[in-house]
RODO-2510 file (C-alpha; in nm, 4 decimals, decimal comma):
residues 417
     n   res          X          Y          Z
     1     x    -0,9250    -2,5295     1,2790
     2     x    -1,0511    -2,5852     1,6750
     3     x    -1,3372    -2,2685     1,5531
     4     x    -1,4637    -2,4229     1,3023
     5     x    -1,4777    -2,7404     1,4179
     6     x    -1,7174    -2,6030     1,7230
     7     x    -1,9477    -2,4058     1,4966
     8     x    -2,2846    -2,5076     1,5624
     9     x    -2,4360    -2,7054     1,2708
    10     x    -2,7897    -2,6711     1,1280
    11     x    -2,9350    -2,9647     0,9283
    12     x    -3,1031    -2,9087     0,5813
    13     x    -3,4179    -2,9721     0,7083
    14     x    -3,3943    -2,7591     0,9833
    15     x    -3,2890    -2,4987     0,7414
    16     x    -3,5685    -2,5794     0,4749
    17     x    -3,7852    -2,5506     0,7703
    18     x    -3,6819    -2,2383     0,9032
    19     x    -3,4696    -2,0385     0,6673
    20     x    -3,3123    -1,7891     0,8772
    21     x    -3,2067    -2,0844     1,1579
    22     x    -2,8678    -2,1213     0,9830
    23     x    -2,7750    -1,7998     1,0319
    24     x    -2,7252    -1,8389     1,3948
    25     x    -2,3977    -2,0535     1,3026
    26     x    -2,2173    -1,7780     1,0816
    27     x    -1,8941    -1,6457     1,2366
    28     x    -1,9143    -1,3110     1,4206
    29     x    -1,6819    -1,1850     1,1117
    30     x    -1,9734    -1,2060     0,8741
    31     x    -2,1894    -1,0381     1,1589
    32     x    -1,9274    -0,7338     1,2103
    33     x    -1,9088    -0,6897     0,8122
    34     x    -2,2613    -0,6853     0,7979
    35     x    -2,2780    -0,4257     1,0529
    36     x    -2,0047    -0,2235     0,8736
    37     x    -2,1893    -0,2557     0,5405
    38     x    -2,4846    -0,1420     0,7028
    39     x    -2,3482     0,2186     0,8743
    40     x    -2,1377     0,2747     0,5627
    41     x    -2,4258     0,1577     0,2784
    42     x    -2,6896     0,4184     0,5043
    43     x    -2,4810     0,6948     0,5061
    44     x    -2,3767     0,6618     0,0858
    45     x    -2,5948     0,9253    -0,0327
    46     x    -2,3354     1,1517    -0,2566
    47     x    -2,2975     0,9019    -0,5557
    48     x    -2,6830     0,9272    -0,6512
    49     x    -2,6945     1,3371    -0,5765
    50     x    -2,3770     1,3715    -0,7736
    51     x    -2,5278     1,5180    -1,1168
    52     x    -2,7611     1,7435    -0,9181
    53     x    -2,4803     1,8700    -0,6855
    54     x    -2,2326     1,9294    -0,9890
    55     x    -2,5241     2,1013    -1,2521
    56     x    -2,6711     2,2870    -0,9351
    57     x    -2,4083     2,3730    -0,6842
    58     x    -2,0844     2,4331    -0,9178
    59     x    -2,2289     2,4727    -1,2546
    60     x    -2,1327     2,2530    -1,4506
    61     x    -2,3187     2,1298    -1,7840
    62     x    -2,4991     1,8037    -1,8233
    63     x    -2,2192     1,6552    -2,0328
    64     x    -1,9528     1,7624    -1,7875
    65     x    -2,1024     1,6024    -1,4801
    66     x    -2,1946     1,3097    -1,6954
    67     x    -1,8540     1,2693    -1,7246
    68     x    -1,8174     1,3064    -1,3251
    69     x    -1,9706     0,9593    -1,3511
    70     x    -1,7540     0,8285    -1,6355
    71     x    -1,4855     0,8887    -1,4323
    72     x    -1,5834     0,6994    -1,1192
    73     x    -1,6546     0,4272    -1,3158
    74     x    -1,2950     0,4093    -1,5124
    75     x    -1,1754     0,4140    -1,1878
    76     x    -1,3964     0,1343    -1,0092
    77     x    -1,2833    -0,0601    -1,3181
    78     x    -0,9543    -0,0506    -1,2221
    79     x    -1,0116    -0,0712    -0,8176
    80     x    -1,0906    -0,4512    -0,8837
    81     x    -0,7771    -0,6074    -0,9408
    82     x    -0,5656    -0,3931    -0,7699
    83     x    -0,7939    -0,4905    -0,4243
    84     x    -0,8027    -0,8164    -0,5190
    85     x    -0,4210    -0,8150    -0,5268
    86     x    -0,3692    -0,6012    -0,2380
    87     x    -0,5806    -0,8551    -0,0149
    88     x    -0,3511    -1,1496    -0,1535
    89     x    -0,0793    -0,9610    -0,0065
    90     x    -0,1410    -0,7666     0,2786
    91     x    -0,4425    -0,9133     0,3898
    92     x    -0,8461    -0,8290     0,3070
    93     x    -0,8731    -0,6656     0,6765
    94     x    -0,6188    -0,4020     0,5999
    95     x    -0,7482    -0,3189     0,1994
    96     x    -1,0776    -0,2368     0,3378
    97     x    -0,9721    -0,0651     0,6291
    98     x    -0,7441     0,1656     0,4424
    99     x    -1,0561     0,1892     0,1676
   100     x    -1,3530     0,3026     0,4351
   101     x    -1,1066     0,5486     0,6260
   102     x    -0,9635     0,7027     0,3010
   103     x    -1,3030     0,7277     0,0898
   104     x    -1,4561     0,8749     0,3827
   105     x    -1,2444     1,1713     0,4274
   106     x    -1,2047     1,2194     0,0328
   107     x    -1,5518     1,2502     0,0528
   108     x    -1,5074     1,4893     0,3201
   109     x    -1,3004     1,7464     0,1191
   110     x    -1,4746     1,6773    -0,1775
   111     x    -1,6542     2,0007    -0,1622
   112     x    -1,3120     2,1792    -0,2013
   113     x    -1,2942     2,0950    -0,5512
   114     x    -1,4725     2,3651    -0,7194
   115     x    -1,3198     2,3299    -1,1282
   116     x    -1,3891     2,0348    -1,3440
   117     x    -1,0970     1,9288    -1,3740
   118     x    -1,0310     1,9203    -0,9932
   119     x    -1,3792     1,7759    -0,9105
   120     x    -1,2705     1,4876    -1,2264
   121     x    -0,9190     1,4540    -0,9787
   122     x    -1,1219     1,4130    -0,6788
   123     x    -1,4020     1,2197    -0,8160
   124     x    -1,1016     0,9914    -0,9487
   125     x    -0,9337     0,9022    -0,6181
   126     x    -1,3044     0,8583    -0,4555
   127     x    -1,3650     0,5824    -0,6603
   128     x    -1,0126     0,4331    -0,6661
   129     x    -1,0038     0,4209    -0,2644
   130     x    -1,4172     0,3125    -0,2479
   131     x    -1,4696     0,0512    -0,4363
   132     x    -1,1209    -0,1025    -0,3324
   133     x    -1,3816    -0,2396    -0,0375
   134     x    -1,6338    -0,5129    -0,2366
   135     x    -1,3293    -0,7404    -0,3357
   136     x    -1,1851    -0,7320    -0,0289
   137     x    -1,5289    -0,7789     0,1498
   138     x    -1,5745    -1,0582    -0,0589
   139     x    -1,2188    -1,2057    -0,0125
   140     x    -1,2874    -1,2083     0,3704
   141     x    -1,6213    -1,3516     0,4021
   142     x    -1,4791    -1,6602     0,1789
   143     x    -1,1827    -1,7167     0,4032
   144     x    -1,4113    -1,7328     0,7349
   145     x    -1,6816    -1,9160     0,6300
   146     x    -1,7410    -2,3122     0,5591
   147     x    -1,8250    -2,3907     0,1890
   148     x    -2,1943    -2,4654     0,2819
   149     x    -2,1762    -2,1023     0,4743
   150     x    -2,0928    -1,8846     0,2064
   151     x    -2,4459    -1,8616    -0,0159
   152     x    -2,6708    -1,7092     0,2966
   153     x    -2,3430    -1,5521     0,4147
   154     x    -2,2686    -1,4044     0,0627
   155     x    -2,6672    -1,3135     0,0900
   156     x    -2,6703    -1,1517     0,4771
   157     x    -2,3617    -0,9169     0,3341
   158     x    -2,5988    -0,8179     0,0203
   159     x    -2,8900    -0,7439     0,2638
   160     x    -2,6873    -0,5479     0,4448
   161     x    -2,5854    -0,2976     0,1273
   162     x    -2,9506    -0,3286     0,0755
   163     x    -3,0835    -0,1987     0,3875
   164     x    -2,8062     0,1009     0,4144
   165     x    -2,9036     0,1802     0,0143
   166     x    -3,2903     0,2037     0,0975
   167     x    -3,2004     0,4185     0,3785
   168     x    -2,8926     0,6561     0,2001
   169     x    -3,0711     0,7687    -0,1319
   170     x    -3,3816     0,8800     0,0921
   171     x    -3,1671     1,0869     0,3753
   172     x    -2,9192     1,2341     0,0760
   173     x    -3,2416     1,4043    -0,0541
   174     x    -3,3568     1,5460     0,2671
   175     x    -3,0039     1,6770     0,3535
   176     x    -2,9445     1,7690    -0,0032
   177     x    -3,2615     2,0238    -0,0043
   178     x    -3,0882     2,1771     0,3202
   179     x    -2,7716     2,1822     0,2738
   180     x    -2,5436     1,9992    -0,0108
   181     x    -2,2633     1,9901     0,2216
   182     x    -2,4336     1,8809     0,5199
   183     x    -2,4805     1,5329     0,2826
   184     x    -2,0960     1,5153     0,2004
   185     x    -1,9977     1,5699     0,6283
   186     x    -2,2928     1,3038     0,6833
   187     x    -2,1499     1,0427     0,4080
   188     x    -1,8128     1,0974     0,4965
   189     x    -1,8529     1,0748     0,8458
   190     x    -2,0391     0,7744     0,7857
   191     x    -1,7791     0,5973     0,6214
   192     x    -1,5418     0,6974     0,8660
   193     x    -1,7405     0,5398     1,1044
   194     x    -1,7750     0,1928     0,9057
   195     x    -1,4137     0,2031     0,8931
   196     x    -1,3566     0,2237     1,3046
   197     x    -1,5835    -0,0687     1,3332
   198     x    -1,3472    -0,2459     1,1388
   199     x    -1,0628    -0,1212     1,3170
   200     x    -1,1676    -0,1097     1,6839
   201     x    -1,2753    -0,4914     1,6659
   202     x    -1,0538    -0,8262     1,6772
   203     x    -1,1208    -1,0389     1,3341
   204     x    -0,9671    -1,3728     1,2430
   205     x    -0,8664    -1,3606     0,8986
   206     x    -0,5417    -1,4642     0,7023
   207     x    -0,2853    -1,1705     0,7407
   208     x    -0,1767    -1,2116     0,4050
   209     x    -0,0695    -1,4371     0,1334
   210     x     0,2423    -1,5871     0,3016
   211     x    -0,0011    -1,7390     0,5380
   212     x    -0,2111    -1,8938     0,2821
   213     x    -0,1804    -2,2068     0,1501
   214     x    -0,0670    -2,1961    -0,2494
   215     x    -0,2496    -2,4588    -0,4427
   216     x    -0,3734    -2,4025    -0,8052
   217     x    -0,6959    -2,5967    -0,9746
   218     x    -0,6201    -2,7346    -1,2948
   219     x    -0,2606    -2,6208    -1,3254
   220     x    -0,3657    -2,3085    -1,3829
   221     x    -0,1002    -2,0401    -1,2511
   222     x    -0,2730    -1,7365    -1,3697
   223     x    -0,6503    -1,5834    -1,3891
   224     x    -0,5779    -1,5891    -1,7230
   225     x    -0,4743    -1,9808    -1,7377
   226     x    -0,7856    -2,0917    -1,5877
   227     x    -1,0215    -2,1160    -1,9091
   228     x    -1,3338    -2,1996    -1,7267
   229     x    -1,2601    -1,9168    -1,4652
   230     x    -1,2622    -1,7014    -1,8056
   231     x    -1,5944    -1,8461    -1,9395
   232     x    -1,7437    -1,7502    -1,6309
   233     x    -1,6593    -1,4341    -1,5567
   234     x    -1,7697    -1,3967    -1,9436
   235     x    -2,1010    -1,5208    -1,8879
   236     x    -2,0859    -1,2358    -1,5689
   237     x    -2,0742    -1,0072    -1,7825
   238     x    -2,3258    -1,1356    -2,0672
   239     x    -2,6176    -1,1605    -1,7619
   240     x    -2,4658    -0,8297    -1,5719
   241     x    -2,5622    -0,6036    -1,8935
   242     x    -2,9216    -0,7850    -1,8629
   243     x    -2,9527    -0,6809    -1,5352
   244     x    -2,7954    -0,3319    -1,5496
   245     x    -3,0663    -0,2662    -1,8095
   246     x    -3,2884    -0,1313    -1,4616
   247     x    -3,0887     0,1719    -1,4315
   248     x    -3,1204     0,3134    -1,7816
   249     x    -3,3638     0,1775    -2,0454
   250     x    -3,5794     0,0066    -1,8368
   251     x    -3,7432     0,4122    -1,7165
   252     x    -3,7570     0,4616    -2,0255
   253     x    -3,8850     0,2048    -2,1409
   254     x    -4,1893     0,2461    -1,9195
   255     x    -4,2000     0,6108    -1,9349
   256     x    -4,1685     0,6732    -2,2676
   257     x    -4,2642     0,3854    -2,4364
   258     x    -4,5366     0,2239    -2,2393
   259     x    -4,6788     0,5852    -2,0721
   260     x    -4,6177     0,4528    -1,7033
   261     x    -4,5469     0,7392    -1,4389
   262     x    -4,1998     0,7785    -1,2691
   263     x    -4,4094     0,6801    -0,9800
   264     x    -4,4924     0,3428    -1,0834
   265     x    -4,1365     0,2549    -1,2007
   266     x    -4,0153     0,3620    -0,8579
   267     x    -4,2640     0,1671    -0,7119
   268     x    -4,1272    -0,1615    -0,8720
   269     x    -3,7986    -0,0557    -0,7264
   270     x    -3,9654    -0,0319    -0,3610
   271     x    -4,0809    -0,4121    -0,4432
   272     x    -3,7857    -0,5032    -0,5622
   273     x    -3,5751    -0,4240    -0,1874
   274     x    -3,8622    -0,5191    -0,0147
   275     x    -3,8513    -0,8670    -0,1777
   276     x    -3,4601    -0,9064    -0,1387
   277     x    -3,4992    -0,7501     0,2306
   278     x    -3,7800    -1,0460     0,3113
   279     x    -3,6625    -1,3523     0,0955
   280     x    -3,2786    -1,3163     0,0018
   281     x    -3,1286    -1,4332     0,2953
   282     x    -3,3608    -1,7389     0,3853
   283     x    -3,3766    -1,8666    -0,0231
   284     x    -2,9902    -1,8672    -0,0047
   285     x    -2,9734    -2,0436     0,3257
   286     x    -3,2622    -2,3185     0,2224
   287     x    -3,0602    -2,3581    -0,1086
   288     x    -2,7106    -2,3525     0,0444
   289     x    -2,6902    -2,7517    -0,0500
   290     x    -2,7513    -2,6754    -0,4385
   291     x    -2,5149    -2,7403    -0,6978
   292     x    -2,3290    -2,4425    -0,7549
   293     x    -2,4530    -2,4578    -1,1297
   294     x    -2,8119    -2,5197    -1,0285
   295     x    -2,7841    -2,1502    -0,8771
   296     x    -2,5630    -1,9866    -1,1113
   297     x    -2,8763    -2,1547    -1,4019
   298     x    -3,1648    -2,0392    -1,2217
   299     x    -3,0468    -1,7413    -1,1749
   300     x    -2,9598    -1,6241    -1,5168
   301     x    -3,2999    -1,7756    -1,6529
   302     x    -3,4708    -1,5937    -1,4111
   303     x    -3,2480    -1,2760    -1,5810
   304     x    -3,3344    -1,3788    -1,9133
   305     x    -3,7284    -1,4135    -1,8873
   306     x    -3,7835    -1,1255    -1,6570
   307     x    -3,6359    -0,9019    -1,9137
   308     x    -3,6745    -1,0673    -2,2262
   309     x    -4,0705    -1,0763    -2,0860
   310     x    -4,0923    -0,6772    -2,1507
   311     x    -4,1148    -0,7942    -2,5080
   312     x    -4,4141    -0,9139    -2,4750
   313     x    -4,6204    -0,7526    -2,1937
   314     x    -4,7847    -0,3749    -2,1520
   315     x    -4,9630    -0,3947    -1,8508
   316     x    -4,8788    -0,3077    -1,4746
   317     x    -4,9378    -0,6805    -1,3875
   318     x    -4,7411    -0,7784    -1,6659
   319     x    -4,4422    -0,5270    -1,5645
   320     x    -4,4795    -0,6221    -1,2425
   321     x    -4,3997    -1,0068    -1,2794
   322     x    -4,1227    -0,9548    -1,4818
   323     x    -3,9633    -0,7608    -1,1813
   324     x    -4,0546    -1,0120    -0,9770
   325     x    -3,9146    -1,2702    -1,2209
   326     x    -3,5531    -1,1000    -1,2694
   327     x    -3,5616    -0,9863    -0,8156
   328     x    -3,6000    -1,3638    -0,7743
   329     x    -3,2788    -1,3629    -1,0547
   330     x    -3,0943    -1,1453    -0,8916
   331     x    -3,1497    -1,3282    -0,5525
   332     x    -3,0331    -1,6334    -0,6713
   333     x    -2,7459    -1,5419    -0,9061
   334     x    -2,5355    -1,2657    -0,7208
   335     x    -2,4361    -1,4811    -0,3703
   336     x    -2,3842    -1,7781    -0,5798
   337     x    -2,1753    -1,6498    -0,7966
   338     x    -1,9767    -1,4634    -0,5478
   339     x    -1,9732    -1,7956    -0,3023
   340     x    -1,9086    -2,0076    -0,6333
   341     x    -1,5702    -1,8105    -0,6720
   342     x    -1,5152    -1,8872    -0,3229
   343     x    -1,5380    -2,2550    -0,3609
   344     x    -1,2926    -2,2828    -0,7026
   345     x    -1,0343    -2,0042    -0,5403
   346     x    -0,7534    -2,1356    -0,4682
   347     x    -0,6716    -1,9766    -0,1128
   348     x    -0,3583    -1,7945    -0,2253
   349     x    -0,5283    -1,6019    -0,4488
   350     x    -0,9186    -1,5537    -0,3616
   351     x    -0,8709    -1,1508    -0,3469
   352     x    -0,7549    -1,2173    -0,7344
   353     x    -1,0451    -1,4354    -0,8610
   354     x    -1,2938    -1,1198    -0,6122
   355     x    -1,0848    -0,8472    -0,7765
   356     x    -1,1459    -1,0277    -1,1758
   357     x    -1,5253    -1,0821    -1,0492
   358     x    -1,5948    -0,6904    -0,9454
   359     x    -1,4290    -0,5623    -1,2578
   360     x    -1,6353    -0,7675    -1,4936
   361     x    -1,9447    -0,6142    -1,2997
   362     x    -1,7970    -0,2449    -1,3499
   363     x    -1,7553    -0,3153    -1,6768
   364     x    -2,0832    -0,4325    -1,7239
   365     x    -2,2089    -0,1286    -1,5582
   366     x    -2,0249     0,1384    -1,7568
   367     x    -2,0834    -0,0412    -2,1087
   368     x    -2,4449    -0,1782    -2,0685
   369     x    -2,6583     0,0388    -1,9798
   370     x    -2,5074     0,3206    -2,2495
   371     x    -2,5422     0,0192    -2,5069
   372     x    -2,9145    -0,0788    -2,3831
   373     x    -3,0260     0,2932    -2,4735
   374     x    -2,8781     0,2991    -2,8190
   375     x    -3,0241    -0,0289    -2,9117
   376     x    -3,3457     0,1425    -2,7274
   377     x    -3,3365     0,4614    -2,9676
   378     x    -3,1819     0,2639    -3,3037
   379     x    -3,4371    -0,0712    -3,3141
   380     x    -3,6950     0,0353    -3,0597
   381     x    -3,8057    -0,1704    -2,7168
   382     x    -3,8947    -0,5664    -2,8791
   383     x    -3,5479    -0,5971    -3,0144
   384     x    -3,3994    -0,4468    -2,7446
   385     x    -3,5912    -0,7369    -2,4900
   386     x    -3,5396    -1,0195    -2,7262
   387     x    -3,1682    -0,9472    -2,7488
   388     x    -3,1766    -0,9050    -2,3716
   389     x    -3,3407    -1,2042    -2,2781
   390     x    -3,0470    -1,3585    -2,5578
   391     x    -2,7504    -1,2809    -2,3724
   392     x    -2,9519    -1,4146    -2,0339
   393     x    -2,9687    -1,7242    -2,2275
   394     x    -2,6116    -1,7560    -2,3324
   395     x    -2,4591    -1,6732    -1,9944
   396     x    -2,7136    -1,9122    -1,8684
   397     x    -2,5512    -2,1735    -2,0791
   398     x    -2,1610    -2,0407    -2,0131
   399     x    -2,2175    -2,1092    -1,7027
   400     x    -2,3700    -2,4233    -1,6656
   401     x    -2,0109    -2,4836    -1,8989
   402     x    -1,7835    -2,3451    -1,6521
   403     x    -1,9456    -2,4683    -1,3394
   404     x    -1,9116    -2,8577    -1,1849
   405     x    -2,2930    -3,0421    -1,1132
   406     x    -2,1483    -3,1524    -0,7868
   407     x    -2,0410    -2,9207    -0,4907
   408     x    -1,6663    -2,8186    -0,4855
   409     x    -1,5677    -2,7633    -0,1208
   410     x    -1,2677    -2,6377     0,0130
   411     x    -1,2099    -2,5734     0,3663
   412     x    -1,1587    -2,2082     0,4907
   413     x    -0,7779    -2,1146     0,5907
   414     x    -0,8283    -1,9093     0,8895
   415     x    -0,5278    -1,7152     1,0824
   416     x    -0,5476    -1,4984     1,4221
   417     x    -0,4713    -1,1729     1,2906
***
């Protein structure tokens, strides 16, 4: 523990009084991930051109590339705990070397599958080997960091996926109007590339779980033993289906309901990265001293009254602070919940508790927006944003349950791999 005891240390004043300060101290691990996020995050452009390469390029129906998506997300469901028990194992390192190199050339051959059921297959084993990375990622950031670390280093990893995603979406449209395959050699090479960054640099992190040390909060032996663990990755999902509500109902919503142009809702997206881009990192790292359930409340009240607020409001101003309202949310809640799992892991089995935290998020994606547009169609947009801004409430309250008012702080177990 030499490293960590030379780390440089910023006070919380000098933090409050400049933000980004703090992250001078962060371990060059976090820095290389970020950089790895960043390369692989630009060049993911194939996921959102999916539906147009499958209905234009091969074919298929709406329904049948619909389904494309169904599949990827069966399988990201499943990608969770199986990385989070890989990484317990073999080590985080390896999982997410093995998941950058092997997505990327997947990706690669992708255009080879030219049936639906072979473009299902491949679409299958995309997912399965691509999203074995986030728990993994996650895993590894908690074991080099200090407790008071892991909120603006949790943060710098999401501004990295945030950067790459405001750059990927815009180049797979250029390249797709060209060429479709030039956008699966470009995102596959990518990846590739994110993956030799990984491989061609020297990381200390634990090698795997005989090097960690076994210790288990509250007797628990099991994910399944530890009843507040459960609670919380409940009131995950409850806040996750709030805020997954931006991909589906929320466009229509304002294009159907309220007569907005797709222009002006992807406008409030544009505010929404900018925002995150600007104030993520330094609101994490002035708020790094919080209460892990001061966070984890803010955040999903922030959730609840930016889109229970659509209830009530019609106008662009009105729209607009509600985004602004559930970006400040989403700030706040996502590295503390991730960094909050960090602190309550026991080292043995962090890639477990990052592998149950992913899946509840991919379940919340597959099931919540499909469920926000039938309660859309069936009791029309006030019900919809008062039962919205209820489940913010309740995981707002689940959490404040499952989470201690003091700090929990364990120290990092670090190993020379």
């Amino acid at each position: 523990m030499e490293e960590e005891k030379n780390r440089p240390r910023v006070s919380f004043a000098q933090s409050r009084l400049n933000p980004w300060r703090g992250l001078g101290g962060l371990p060059r691990e976090v820095w290389l991930l970020f950089a790895t996020n960043l390369v692989n995050r630009a060049g993911m452009m194939v996921l959102p051109f999916l539906v147009v390469y499958l209905t234009r390029e091969l074919g298929f129906s709406a329904a049948q590339a619909g389904l494309a998506f169904g599949v990827y997300g069966a399988a990201a469901i499943g990608a969770g705990p199986l990385s989070g028990w890989l990484s317990d194992r073999v080590g985080a390192l390896p999982v997410m070397r093995a998941s950058l190199m092997l997505s990327g050339i997947i990706v690669l051959l992708y255009p080879l599958a030219r049936t639906v059921w072979a473009v299902y297959f491949a679409t299958f084993v995309w997912a399965a080997c691509s999203e074995l990375f986030r728990p993994a990622s996650l895993a590894a950031i908690t074991h080099v960091v200090t407790a008071e670390q892991r909120k603006p280093a949790y943060a710098l990893n999401r501004l990295a996926i945030n950067l790459g995603m405001s750059i990927g979406p815009a180049l797979g449209g250029f390249l797709a109007t060209v060429s479709f395959r030039s956008m699966f050699v470009v995102d596959g090479g990518t990846t590739i590339l994110a993956a030799l960054v990984l491989m061609l640099t020297k990381w200390s992190l634990p090698t795997g779980g005989h090097h960690a040390v076994h210790e288990h909060r509250d007797g628990a032996t099991t994910i399944l033993g530890d009843r507040k663990l459960l609670v919380f990755l409940l009131a995950e999902f409850f806040v996750a289906i709030v805020f997954y509500q931006h991909e589906s109902t929320l466009s229509l919503f304002m294009v159907d309901y309220l007569r907005f142009s797709p222009a002006f809702y992807g406008m409030l997206f544009t505010i929404n990265t900018l925002l995150i881009v600007a104030l993520e990192v330094p609101l994490n790292q002035a708020t790094a001293h919080w209460p892990a359930a001061w966070s984890l409340l803010a955040g999903c009240v922030l959730f609840a009254l930016g889109f229970g607020g659509l209830a009530i409001v019609a106008s662009a101003a009105g729209i607009l602070a509600t985004v602004v309202l559930w970006t400040f949310g989403e700030m706040m809640l996502f590295p503390a919940m991730a960094a909050y799992l960090g602190d309550i892991a026991p080292p043995a089995r962090r890639g477990a508790y990052m592998g149950a935290y992913s899946m509840s998020l991919s379940l919340a994606l597959t099931f919540g927006p499909w469920w926000g547009t039938q309660l859309l169609a069936s009791f029309g947009p006030t019900a919809l944003w008062l039962i919205m801004f209820g489940f913010g409430a309740l995981a707002a309250g689940l959490m404040v349950y499952a989470t201690p008012r003091r700090r929990v702080l364990h120290s990092p177990v670090v190993v020379e791999s």
